[in-house]
Every structure is written in structure tokens, then in C-alpha cells.
C-alpha positions in Angstrom: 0.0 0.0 0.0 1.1 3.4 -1.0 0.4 4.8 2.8 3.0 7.7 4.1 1.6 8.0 7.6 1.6 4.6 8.2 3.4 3.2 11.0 6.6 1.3 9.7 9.3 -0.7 10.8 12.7 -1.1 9.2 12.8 -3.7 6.3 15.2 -6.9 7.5 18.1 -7.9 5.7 19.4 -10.5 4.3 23.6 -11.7 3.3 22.1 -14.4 1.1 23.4 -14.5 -2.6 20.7 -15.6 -4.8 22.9 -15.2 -7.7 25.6 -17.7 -6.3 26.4 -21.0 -8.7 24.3 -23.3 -5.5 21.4 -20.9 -5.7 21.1 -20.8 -9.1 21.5 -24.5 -9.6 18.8 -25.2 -6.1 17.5 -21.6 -5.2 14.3 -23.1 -3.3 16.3 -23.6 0.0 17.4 -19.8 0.2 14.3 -18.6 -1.2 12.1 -20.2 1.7 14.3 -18.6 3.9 13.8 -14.9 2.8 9.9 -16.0 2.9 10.4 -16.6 6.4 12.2 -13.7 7.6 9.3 -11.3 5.7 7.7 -10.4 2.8 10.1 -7.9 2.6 13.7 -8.6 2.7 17.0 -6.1 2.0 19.3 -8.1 -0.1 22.5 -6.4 1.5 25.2 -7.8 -1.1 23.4 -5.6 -4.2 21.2 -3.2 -2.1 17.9 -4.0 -3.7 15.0 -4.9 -1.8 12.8 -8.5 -2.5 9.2 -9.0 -2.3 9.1 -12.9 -1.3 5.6 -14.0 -0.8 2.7 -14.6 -3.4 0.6 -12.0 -1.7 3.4 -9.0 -2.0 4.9 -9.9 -5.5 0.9 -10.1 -7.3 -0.2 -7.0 -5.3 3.4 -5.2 -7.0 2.7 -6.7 -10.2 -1.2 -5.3 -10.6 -0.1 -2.1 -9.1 2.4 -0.5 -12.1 1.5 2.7 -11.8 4.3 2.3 -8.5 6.1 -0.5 -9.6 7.2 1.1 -12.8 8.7 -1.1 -15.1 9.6 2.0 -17.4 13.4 2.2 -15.7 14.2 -1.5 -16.6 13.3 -4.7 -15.1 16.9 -5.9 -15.6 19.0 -5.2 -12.6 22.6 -3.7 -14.0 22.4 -0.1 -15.6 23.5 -1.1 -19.4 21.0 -4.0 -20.5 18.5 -1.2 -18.7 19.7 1.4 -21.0 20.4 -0.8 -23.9 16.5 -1.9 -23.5 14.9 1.1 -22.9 11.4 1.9 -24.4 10.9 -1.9 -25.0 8.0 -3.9 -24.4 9.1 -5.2 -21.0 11.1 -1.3 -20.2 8.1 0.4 -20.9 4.7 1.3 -18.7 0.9 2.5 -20.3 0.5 4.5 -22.8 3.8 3.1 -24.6 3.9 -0.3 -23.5 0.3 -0.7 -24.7 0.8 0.5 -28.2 3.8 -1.0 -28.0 1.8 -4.9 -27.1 -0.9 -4.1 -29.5 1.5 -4.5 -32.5 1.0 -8.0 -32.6 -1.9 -8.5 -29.7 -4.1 -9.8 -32.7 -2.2 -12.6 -34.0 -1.3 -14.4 -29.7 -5.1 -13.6 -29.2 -7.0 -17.0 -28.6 -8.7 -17.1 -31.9 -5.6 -17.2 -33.4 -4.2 -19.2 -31.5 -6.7 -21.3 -32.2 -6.1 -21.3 -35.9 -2.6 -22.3 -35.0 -3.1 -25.4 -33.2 -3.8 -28.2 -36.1 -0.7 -27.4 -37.6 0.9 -27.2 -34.4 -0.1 -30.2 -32.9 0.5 -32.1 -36.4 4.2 -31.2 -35.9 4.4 -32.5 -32.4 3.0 -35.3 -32.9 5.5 -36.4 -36.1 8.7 -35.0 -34.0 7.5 -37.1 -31.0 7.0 -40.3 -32.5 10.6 -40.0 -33.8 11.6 -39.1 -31.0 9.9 -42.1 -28.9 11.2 -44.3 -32.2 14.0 -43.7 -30.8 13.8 -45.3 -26.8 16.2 -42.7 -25.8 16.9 -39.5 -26.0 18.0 -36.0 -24.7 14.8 -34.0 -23.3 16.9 -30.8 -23.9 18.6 -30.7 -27.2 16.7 -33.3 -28.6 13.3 -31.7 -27.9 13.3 -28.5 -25.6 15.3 -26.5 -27.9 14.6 -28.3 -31.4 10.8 -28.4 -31.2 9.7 -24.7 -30.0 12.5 -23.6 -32.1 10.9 -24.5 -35.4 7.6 -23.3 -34.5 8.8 -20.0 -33.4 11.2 -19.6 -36.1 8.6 -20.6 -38.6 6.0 -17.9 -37.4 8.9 -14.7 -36.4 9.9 -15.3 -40.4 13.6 -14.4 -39.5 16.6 -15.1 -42.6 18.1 -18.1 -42.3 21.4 -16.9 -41.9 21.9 -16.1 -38.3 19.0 -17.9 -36.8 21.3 -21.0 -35.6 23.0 -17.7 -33.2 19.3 -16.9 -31.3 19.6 -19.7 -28.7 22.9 -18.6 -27.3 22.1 -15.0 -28.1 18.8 -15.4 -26.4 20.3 -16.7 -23.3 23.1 -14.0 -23.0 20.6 -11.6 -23.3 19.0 -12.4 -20.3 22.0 -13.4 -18.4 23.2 -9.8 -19.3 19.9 -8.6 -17.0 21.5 -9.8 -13.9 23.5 -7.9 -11.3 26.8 -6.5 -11.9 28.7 -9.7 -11.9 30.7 -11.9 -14.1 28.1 -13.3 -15.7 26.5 -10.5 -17.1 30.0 -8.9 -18.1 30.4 -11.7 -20.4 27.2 -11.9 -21.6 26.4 -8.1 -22.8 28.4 -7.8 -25.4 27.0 -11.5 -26.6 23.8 -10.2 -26.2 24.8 -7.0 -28.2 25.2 -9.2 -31.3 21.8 -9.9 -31.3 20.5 -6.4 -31.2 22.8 -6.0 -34.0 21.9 -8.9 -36.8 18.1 -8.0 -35.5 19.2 -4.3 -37.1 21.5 -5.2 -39.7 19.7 -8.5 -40.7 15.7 -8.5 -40.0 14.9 -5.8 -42.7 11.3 -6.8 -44.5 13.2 -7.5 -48.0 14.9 -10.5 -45.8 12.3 -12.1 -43.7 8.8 -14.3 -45.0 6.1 -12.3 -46.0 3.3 -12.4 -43.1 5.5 -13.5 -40.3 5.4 -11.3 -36.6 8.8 -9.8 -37.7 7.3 -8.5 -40.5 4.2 -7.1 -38.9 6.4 -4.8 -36.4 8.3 -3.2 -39.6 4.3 -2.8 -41.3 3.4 -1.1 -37.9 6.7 1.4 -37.8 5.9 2.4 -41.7 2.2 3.1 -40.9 3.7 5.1 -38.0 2.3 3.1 -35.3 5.4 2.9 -33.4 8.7 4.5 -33.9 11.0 3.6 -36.4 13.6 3.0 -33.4 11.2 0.5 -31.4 11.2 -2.1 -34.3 14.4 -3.8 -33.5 14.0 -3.8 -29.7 10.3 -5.3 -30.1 11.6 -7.9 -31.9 13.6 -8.7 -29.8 11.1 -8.3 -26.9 9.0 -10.8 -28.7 11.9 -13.6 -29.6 13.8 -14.1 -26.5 11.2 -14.7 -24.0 9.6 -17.0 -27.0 12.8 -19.4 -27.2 13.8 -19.4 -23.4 10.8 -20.0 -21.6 9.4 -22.5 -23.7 12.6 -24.4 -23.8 13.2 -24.5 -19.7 9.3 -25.1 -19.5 9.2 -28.0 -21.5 12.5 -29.9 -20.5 11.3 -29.4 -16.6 7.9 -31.1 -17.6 9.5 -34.0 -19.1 12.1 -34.0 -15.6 9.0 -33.3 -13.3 7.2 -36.5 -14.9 10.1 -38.9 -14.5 10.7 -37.8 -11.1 6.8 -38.1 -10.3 5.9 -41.8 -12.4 2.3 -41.0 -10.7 1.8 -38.0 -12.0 2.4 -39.1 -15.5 0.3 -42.1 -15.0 -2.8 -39.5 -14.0 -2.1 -37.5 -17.6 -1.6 -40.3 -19.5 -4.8 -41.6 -18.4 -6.8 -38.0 -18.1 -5.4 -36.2 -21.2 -7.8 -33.2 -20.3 -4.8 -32.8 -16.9 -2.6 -31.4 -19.2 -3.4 -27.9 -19.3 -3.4 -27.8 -15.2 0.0 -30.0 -15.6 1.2 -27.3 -17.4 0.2 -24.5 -15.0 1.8 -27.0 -11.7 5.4 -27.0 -14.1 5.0 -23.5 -14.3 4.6 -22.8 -10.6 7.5 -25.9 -9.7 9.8 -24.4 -11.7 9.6 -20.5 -12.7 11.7 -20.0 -16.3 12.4 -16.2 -15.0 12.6 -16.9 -11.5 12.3 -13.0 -10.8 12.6 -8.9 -12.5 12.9 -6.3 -11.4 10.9 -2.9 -10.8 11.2 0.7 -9.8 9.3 2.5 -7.3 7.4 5.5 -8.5 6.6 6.6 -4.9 7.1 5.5 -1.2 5.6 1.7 -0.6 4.6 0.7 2.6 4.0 -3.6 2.9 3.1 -5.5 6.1 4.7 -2.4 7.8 7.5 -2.1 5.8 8.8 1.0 4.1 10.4 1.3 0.6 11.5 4.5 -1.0 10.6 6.2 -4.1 13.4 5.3 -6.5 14.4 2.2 -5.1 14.8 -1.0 -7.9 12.8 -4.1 -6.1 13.2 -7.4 -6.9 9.8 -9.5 -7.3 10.7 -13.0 -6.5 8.6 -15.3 -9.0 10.3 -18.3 -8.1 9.8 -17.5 -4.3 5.8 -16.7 -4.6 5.4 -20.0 -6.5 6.4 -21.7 -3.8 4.7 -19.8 -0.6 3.4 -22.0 2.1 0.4 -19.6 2.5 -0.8 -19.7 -1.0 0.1 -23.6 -1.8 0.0 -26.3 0.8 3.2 -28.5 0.6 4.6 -26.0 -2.1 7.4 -28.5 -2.8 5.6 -31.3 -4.2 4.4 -31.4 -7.7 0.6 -32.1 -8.0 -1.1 -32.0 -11.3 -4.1 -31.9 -10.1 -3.2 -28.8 -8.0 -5.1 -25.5 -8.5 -1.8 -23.5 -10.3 -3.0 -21.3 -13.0 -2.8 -18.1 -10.6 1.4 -18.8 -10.9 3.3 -15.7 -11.6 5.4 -17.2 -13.8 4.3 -15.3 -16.7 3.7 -12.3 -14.7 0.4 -10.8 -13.8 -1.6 -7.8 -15.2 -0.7 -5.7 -17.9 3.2 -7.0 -18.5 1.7 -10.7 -17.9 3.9 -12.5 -20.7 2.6 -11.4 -24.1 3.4 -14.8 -25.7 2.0 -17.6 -22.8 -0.8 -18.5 -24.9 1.1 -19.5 -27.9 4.2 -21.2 -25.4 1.6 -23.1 -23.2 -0.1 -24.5 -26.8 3.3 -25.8 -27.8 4.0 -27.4 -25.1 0.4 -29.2 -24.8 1.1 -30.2 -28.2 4.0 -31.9 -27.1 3.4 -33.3 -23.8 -0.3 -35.1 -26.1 1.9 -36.5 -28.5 3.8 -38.0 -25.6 1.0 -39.3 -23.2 -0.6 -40.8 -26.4 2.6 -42.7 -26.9 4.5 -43.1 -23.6 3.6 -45.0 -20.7 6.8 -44.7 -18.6 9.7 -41.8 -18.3 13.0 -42.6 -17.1 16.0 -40.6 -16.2 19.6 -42.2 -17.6 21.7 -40.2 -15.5 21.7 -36.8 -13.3 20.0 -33.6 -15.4 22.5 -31.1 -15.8 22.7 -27.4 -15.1 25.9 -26.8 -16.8 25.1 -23.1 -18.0 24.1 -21.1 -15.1 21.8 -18.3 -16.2 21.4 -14.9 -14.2 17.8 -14.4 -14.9 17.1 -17.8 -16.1 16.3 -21.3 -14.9 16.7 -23.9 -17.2 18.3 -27.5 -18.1 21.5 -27.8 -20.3 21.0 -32.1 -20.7 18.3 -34.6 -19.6 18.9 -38.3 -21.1 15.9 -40.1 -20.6 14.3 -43.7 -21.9 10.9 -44.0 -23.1 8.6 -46.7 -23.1 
């Protein structure tokens, strides 16, 4: 609440690093205990404040008129003012001419439209894939499948495309804090913004694809000329990344839980509320970042005008008070009010279209696959700032 006279206490702090190779790799253990000491916690090694309960982080996320996202949701000054004025850097009225670009073609009707030809292309890449008996979850199937269905829509040039995965993921490692990480990822992630400049021009890409559709909007002055790259960017990242880390912790989720497979396989119509339980297990952006417009006051506790918070997805999936034993995955769990796509007006753009690609594929499997197994450890070989995702999952299928 945005109450000055209210009486407040001093926010609590915290020395834990969530941006640390253990938490990255297992961040649930440190996350439960900022829950614990409030919904409100001082992360003293980068001076931002957290919002760590479901109740704190939805409330900031409806409310952007304070938590302004217009001053970057990354948390380093250069991706912040590299991405200024983007979709996700931007608040009302920009952000929603920005969003309206290509609002028509991720509504549900076209969306709709989408699915036949969507699911027809699961359904052939799966049953080669369970052919097969064994293979990788994440390079055989998390980053080939979505891959072809967003590159297929976007319309990008082939040359360059096999660069958006690593690009992609540098871009959001480059969102982080001031460490090593995001050192070495900005300039990667500058090469991105540069073949989207130098490379994406409509003579280059397919006829009718989004890409396409931002230059249309820019030469019927709809948008700046100088939003087009950055907007295709905002709407290709998130596309690859989240998808990808959704889909390969589904596949991990379901050979940890044999039971919970065994309910989808049986009850197809589960799939949807699977989808919404992976989502809240495992968070692909795990938090952003927001800027306060004026003085907040939370539980008692008193943030500043100016001050960058963090909003802790990954955290408010997994509070006690809004989901009973938060730990254990539960298909049958009431989960579509996860924040993992955000909430209100920057709620994920794409979800719709990411959430039908991955239905596609998890039907193709259920129709096909009675038991996952893991053949070794998953790995989490490249540790992502901003991201939470698996590098290799061998599993057997049968």
C-alpha cells in the first residue's frame, strides 16, 4: 500500500546471494528462507529490496502505476539502458501501443487457428523421437521443437537464426547484477540487437510473419522507427527461453513423479493444469525487477521512491500460505494463478502460444509413452542470471 503516515518498521536484511552457482543450480532452500524472515527482505550484497511472498509480489505486479517497469526490469544499468522503451522497459501508454503490434495474431482465436498445424508437428517430432527409446529432453526436444515453430511464425533469414539460442540466453543473463556473468554476456547479447538491425529488414524475412508485422506497424507510424528492433527482440527471447526451460522441466517433473504421469496419460484433459503446476514448480524467470514510482509501505514495511525491487517469481510460486506442501508437484493442483508469466498488464505477451506448444508436445507423448526414465543426473551446466533452465536430460521411453 502506497500509505506515508503509516506506521513502519525497518525492512530486515538478508547476506544471502541468490545469484551464487548453488542458488542458481537449487535456489528453493534460500528462497524459503527470505519467505520466512518477511515479505520484505533487503538483499544487503546488491542493495535491492525482494518482495518474497505470493501476496506481496501479485499485489506489486497489478499495481504498475508504483512498480514502474519504465526504468528497466533488468538489474545492471547497461542492459537497462540498452532496452529502454521496449516492451518489457516500458509502462501505459507506450507499452500498450507497443503490445498491440501483434496483440491480434497471440489472441485466442488465433491461436486457435494455430493449433492443427501445431499439434501435427508434435505429434510427427515425437514419435521420432519415442522411435527412438532414448533420448536427450533438452537438445533433442526443448530447444529443437519450439525452435521450429517460433522460427517458422517470427519469419527471421536463415542466416543467423542457428546464433538466437545462445544470443537469447546471453541476453537475459546480461539482465542480472553486476557480476561476471552479465560482463560476459552483454556484449554477446549485443550481437543480437545488431543482426536484428542489420539483418531483420522486411526485403529478408517471410512475407506475413510477426517480424514483419512490427516493420508494417513502424511504416504506418504506429510505433517508432527505433522501437522495431528492440520489439523484436522483446518478442523472440522470451519465445525461445521460456518455452525451452518449460518443457524440458515437464519432461524432468514427470520422471521424477511416475504417478503423475500415470494421471495424464490416463486423463489427457490434466494437461493444461500440468502445465500450469510445471510452471509454478519451476519458474523459467525466476524474478525482474521494478522501480518504485513513490514510497511503498507492505506489512509495515517501508520502501523509498526510486528504489529498484526485486519480485521474487520463483519465491511466490512456492509460498506456504498460498500452496500447501509448495514442494511437491501435483497436477491436479489448483496452479493457474502462478506468476510465472507475470500478472496484469506485462503478464507474458506470448504464454498462450508457449503453453499450446507445449500441450502439443506433452499429447503427443502421453498418447505414446507409458513410462519416463532418467539415464543419468540432469544437468545445469550453464548457469543463467535471470534464467532457470536445463543444459541435458537423457531419458528412456517406453
Amino acid at each position: 500500500m502506497t500509505i506515508n503516515d503509516e506506521k513502519t518498521r525497518p525492512v530486515p536484511e538478508s547476506d544471502v546471494d541468490l545469484f551464487a552457482d548453488d542458488a542458481l543450480a537449487d535456489p528453493y532452500p534460500l528462497l524459503r528462507v527470505l519467505r520466512d524472515i518477511g515479505p520484505v527482505v533487503k538483499l544487503a550484497r546488491y542493495g535491492f529490496a525482494a518482495l518474497t511472498r505470493y501476496d506481496a509480489v501479485r499485489a506489486a505486479l497489478e499495481d504498475w502505476e508504483t512498480f514502474s517497469s519504465a526504468s528497466g526490469v533488468a538489474l545492471n544499468p547497461a542492459i537497462n539502458a540498452a532496452m529502454a522503451g521496449t516492451i518489457i522497459n516500458s509502462d501505459p501508454p507506450h507499452h500498450t501501443t507497443l503490445r498491440s503490434v501483434l496483440s491480434s495474431r497471440l489472441a485466442p482465436r488465433a491461436l486457435a487457428e494455430l493449433r492443427p498445424a501445431i499439434a501435427e508437428k508434435a505429434d510427427r517430432f515425437v514419435g521420432e523421437l519415442v522411435a527412438r527409446g532414448r533420448f536427450d529432453a533438452v537438445t533433442d526436444l526443448a530447444r529443437t521443437f519450439p525452435v521450429s515453430i517460433v522460427l517458422d511464425l517470427l519469419g527471421f533469414p536463415e542466416e543467423g537464426r542457428e546464433q538466437l539460442l545462445r544470443w537469447g540466453s546471453s541476453t537475459f543473463d546480461a539482465m542480472g547484477p553486476e557480476n561476471a556473468r552479465s560482463a560476459r554476456a552483454l556484449p554477446v547479447a549485443g550481437e543480437m540487437f545488431a543482426w536484428l538491425a542489420e539483418s531483420c529488414t522486411p526485403d529478408r524475412m517471410r512475407a506475413g510473419g510477426f517480424a514483419t508485422a512490427i516493420h508494417d506497424a513502424a511504416a504506418r507510424g504506429d510505433i517508432p522507427r527505433e522501437a522495431v528492433t528492440p520489439l523484436m527482440a522483446g518478442y523472440s527471447i522470451p519465445a525461445f527461453d521460456t518455452t525451452i526451460s518449460t518443457l524440458a522441466s515437464a519432461v524432468w517433473l514427470f520422471a521424477r513423479f511416475p504417478d503423475q504421469w500415470e494421471a495424464v496419460r490416463r486423463d489427457r484433459s490434466l494437461i493444461q493444469s500440468a502445465i500450469n503446476e510445471v510452471l509454478r514448480v519451476e519458474a523459467p524467470i525466476p524474478l525482474f525487477a521494478r522501480v518504485l514510482t513513490r514510497p511503498y509501505v507492505r506489512d509495515g514495511y517501508r520502501l523509498e521512491e526510486g528504489e529498484r525491487v526485486l519480485l521474487l517469481f520463483g519465491s511466490a510460486n512456492h509460498d506456504e500460505r498460498q500452496y500447501p506442501d509448495p514442494d511437491r508437484f501435483d497436477v491436479r493442483r489448483y496452479a493457474a494463478d502462478h506468476l510465472s508469466f507475470g500478472y496484469g498488464i506485462h503478464a507474458c505477451a506470448g504464454q498462450g502460444l508457449a503453453k499450446l506448444e507445449i500441450h502439443a508436445v506433452l499429447d503427443a507423448l502421453a498418447r505414446r509413452v507409458k513410462h519416463i526414465e532418467l539415464q543419468g543426473p540432469p544437468r545445469r551446466d550453464e548457469l543463467n542470471n535471470m534464467t532457470r533452465s536445463l543444459s541435458s536430460l537423457p531419458v528412456a521411453v517406453s
